[in-house]
N, C-alpha and C positions, 0 to 999 in steps of 0.2 A: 855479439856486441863486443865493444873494444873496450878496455878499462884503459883510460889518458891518465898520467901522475905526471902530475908538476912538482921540482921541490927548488928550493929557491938556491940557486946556486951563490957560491961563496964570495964574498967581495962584491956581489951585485947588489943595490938599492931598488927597490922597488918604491913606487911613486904613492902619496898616500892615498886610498881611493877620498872623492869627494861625497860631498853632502848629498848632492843629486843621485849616485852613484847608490846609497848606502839605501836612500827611502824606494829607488828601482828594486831591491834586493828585497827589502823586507815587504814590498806589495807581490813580488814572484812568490815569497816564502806563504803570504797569507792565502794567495790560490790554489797554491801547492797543497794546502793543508783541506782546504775546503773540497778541490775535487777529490782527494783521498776518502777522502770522508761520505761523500757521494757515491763514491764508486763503494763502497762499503754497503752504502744501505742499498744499491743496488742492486747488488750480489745477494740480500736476503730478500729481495722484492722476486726478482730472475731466477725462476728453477733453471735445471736445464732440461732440454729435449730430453724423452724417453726414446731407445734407440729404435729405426725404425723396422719392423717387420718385415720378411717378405712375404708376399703375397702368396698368398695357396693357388694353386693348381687350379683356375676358372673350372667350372665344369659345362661341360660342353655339351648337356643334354644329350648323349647316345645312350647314356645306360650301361652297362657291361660291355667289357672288352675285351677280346681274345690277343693276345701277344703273337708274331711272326716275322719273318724275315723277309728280304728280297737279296738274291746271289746270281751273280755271273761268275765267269772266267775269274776275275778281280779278287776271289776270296781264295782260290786257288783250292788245293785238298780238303773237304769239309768232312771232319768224323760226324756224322748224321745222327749216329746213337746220343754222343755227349749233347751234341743242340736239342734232343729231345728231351735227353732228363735235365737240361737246364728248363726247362718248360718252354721253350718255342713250340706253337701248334699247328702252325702252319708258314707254308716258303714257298713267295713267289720264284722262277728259274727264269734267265733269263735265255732265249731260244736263238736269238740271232741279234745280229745290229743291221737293219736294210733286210734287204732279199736273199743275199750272196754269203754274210759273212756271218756263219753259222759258232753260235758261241762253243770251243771245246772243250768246254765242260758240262756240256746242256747233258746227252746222254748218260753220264755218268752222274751227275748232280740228282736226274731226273728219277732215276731205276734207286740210287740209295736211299730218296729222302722217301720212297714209296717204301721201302725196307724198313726204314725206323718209327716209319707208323706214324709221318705227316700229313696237314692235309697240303695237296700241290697246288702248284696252276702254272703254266707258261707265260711267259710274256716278252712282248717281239719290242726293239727300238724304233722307232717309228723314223722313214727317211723321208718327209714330202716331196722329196727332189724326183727321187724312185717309183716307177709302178706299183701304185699300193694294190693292183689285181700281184703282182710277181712272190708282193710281200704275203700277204694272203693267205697264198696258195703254199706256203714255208708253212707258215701257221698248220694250215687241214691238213697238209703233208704229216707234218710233226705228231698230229692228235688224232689221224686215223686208229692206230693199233692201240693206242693209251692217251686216252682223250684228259686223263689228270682227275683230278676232283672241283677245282674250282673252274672258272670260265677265262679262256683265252684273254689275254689285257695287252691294251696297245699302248704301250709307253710313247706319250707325244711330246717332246721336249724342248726337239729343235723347229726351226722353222723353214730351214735351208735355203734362204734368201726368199721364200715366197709371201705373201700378203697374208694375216692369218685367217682368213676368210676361204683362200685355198686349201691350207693346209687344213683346216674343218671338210671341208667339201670331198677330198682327198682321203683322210681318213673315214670315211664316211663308206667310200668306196668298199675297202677296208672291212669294214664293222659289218654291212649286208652281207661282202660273199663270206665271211667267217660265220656267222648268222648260221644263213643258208645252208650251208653246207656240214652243219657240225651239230647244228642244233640247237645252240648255246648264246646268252645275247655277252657279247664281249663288255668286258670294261674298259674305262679311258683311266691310264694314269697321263697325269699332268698338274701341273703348278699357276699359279696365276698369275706370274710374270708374261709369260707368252702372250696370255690374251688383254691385256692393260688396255689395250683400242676398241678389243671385242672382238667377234666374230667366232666364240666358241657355241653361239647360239643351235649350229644343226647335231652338235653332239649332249644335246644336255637333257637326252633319254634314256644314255645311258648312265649306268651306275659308277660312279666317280673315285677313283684313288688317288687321294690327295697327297701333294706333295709338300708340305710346308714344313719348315726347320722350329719351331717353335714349342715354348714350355705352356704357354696359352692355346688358346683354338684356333685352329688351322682356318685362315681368309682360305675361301673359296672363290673363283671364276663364276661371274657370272655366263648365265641364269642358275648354276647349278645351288642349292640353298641347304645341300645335305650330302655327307662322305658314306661311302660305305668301308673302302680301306684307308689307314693314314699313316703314310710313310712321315714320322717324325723325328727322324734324327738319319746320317749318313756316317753315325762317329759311334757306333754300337757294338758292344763289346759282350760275345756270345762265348759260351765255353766250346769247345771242338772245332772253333775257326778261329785262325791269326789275323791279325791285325783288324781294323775296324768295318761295319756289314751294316747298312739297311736296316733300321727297326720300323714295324708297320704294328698297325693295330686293325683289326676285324670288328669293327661296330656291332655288337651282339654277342652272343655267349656260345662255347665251342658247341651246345647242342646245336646253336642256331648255323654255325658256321658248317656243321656236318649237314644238315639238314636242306643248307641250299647248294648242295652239292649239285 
């Protein structure tokens, strides 16, 4: 706000205000005094707001939850020991991106997190462009000699220009000869951005690792109506790895997570 000062400068005359002029003033002066006066008793009528809360942490009906990770290449050197006595219990690896481009840190991620007493799992990038028999066959390659403790998981993310109705039909492929051949029924990681049109309908027998960012419950892709793992946060801050990793949660309790080994 600006503060204006007039003062009457010297040798100037000023004109006398008139009669009109003088009863303007004093009906302004009588308004003036009444909304004060109003705005007063206002102010004792008008509490104000109590600040607003924030909301607790919905609960999402699972029950108990186990704490773990997901790591590639991208977390670089991971001391295995310290991510366990911070209490992570379990780390998904990531095995490859496609067929061909074998992540180089899969072997060495894979043999230490077994050393520090986690429970494992692999999991392949899913390319629908690519021969999901090619991708597959990376997967039961990888999990011959040390098949892990949890079940191979096929990370479906992109769509690779195809309709998602293929890229369903495609992984699918996928899921049987891993099946088959391994023993083990895979899991689907994915988000439900992908399938906003639909079409994730021939994979929703398998067991679901969700991807959502969120402090509430993870929206799932239809038809699926329940998560088993839930990656919620990509900004996660674990002791024995730099800079930010993956946090996921295991629906059930670590008996339970050892137990569906």
């Amino acid at each position: 706000m600006v503060a204006r000062f007039y003062r009457r400068r010297r040798g100037v005359e000023y004109p006398a205000p008139q009669r009109g002029s003088l009863a303007v003033r004093k009906a302004l002066l009588v308004f003036a005094g009444v909304s004060v006066a109003l705005a007063a008793i206002g102010g004792l009528l008008v509490q104000p707001r109590a600040p607003r809360e924030r909301p607790a942490r919905p609960d999402c009906h699972v029950g108990p939850t186990t704490p773990g990770i997901d790591v590639s290449y991208y977390q670089d050197v991971i001391d295995w020991r310290r991510v366990r006595r911070a209490g992570i219990r379990f780390a998904y690896i990531r095995l490859s991106d496609g067929a061909n481009l074998r992540d180089p840190r899969f072997t060495t991620n894979w043999a230490e997190a077994k050393r520090s007493g986690l429970v494992r799992g692999a999991y392949q990038f899913f390319r629908a462009e690519q021969s999901a028999v090619a991708q597959a066959d990376a997967m039961i390659a990888a999990m011959r000699s040390d098949r892990g403790d949890l079940p191979p998981a096929l990370d479906i993310e992109v769509d690779g220009g195809l309709d998602p109705t293929v890229v369903a039909a495609r992984a699918v492929i996928w899921i049987d000869r891993v099946r088959d051949q391994l023993g083990v029924e895979p899991l689907v990681y994915t988000g439900s951005d992908l399938w906003r049109a639909g079409g994730a309908a021939p994979l929703a027998n398998q067991p679901l690792w969700i991807a959502h960012y969120t402090q509430g419950c993870p929206a799932l892709p239809a038809p699926w109506t329940g998560w088993k793992f839930w990656q919620h946060t990509d900004r996660g801050a674990v002791p024995g790895i730099e800079g930010p990793v993956d946090l996921d949660l295991f629906a059930g309790s670590l008996g339970e997570l050892h137990a569906g080994r």
